[in-house]
Every structure is written in C-alpha cells, then in structure tokens.
VEXFIVO-531464 format. One record per residue (C-alpha): residue number from 1; x, y, z. Coordinates in Angstrom, 2 decimals. Last residue first. Example, Ala and Ser with C-alpha at 12.3 -4.5 7.8 and 13.67 -1.06 7.14 Angstrom:
<firos>
@seq = 2 u = 13.67 v = -1.06 w = 7.14
@seq = 1 u = 12.30 v = -4.50 w = 7.80
</firos>
This chain:
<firos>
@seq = 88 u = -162.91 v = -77.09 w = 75.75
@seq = 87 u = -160.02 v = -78.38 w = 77.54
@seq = 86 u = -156.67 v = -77.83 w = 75.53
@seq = 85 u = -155.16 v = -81.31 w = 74.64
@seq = 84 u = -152.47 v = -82.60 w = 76.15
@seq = 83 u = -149.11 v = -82.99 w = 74.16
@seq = 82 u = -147.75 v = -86.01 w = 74.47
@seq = 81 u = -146.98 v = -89.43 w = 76.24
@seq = 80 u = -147.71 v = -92.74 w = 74.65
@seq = 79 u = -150.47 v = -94.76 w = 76.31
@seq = 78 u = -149.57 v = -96.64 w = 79.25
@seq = 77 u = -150.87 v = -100.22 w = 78.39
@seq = 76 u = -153.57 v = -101.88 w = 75.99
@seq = 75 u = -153.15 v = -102.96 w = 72.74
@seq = 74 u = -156.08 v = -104.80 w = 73.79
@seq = 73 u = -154.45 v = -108.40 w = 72.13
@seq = 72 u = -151.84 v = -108.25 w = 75.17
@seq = 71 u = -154.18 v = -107.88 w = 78.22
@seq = 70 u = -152.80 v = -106.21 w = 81.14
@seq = 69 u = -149.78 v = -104.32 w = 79.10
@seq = 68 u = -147.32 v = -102.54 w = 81.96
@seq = 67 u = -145.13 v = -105.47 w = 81.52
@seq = 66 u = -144.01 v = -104.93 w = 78.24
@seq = 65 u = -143.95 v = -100.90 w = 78.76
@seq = 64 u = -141.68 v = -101.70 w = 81.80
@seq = 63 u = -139.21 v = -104.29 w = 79.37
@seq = 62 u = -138.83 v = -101.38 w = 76.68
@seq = 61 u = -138.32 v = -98.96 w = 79.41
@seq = 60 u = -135.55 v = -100.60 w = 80.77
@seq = 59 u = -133.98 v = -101.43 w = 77.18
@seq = 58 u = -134.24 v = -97.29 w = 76.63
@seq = 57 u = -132.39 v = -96.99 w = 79.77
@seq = 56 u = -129.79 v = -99.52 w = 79.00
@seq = 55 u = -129.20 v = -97.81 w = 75.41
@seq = 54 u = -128.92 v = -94.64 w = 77.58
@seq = 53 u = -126.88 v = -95.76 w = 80.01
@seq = 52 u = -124.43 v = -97.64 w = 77.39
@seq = 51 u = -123.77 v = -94.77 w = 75.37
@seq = 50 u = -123.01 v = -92.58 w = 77.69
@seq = 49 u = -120.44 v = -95.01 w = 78.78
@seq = 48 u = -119.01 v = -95.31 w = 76.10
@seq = 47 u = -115.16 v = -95.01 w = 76.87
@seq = 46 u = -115.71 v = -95.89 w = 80.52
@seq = 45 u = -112.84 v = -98.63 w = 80.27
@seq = 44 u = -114.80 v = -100.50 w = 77.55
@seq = 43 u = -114.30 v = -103.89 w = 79.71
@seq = 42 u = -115.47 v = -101.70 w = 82.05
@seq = 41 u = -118.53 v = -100.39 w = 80.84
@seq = 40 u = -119.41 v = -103.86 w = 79.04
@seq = 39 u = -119.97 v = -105.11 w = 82.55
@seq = 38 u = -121.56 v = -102.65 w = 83.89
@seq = 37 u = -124.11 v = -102.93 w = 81.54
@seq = 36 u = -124.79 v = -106.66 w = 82.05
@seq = 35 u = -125.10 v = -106.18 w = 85.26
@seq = 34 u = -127.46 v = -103.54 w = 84.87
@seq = 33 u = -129.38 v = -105.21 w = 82.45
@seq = 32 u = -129.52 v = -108.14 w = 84.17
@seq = 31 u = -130.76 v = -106.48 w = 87.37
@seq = 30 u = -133.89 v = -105.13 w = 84.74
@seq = 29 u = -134.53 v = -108.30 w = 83.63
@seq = 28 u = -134.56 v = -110.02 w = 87.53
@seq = 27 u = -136.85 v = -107.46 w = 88.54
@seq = 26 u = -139.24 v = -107.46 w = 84.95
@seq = 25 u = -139.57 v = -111.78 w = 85.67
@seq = 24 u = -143.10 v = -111.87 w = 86.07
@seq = 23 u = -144.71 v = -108.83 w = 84.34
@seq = 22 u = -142.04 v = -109.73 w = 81.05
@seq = 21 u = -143.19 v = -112.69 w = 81.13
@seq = 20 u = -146.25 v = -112.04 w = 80.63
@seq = 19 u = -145.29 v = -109.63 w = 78.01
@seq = 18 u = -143.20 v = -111.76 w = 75.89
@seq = 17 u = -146.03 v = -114.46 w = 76.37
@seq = 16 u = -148.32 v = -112.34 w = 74.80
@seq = 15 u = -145.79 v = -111.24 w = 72.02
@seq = 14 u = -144.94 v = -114.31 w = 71.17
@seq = 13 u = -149.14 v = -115.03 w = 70.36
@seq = 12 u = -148.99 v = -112.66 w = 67.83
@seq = 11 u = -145.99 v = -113.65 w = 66.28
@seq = 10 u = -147.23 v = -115.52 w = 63.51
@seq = 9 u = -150.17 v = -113.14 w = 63.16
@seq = 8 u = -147.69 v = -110.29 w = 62.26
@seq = 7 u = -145.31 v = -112.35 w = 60.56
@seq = 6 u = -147.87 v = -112.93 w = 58.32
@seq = 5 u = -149.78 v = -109.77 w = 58.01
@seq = 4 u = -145.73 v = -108.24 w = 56.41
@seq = 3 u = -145.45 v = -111.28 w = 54.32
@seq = 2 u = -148.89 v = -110.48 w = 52.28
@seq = 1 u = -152.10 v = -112.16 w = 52.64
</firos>
C-alpha cells in the first residue's frame, strides 16, 4: 500500500466526523468566520479586505459542502456545478 492509500484510510473516519459536525455546529462555524474576519479586517485597517471576503467565502462554502454530505462514505452531497448537458 503506498503513503498516499494510507493517509487516505487513516483519515477516513475524520472526515465523517468532520462532516457531522460540520451539520451540527455549521451556524456557530460560519459566525466564527465572520468574527474572525472582521477581526483581521481591522487590525489590517481594510488593506485586504478583498482578500479576506473571498478567503471567508470560500471557507463558508467549504463548511456548507461538509454539511450538505448525508452519508460520508457515499461521496454523496451537491454535486459540482457545470455545464448541463444538451437533452437528446
């Protein structure tokens, strides 16, 4: 087995917990985020803040697609978004 399928089955059962947690505490994630943000984005005077809502957006969406998973070894979850298509 090579290093990479270790890790992989080592953290296996982190990531179900992760994302169970993640479903339970997503509110309270989210408001630390925020806080958190704000927070930098004043100590920084406003210099980045650009920076800071988008890194804070992407962390947002990291946590949602966390909790949007119902059963963690399905690989379940909203599926990525693309290109429909064409109905034929």
């Amino acid at each position: 087995m090579g290093l990479l399928d270790n890790l992989k089955a080592k953290l296996g059962p982190a990531k179900g917990k992760v994302s169970g947690l993640a479903q339970q505490h997503g509110d309270k994630i989210q408001q630390g985020l925020d806080k958190a943000a704000k927070t930098v984005d004043e100590k920084t005077k406003g210099k980045y803040s650009d920076q800071i809502r988008s890194g804070t957006g992407k962390a947002k969406d990291a946590v949602d697609r966390l909790a949007d998973k119902e059963d963690p070894g399905s690989g379940g979850g909203t599926p990525p978004a693309g290109p429909t298509p064409p109905a034929g």
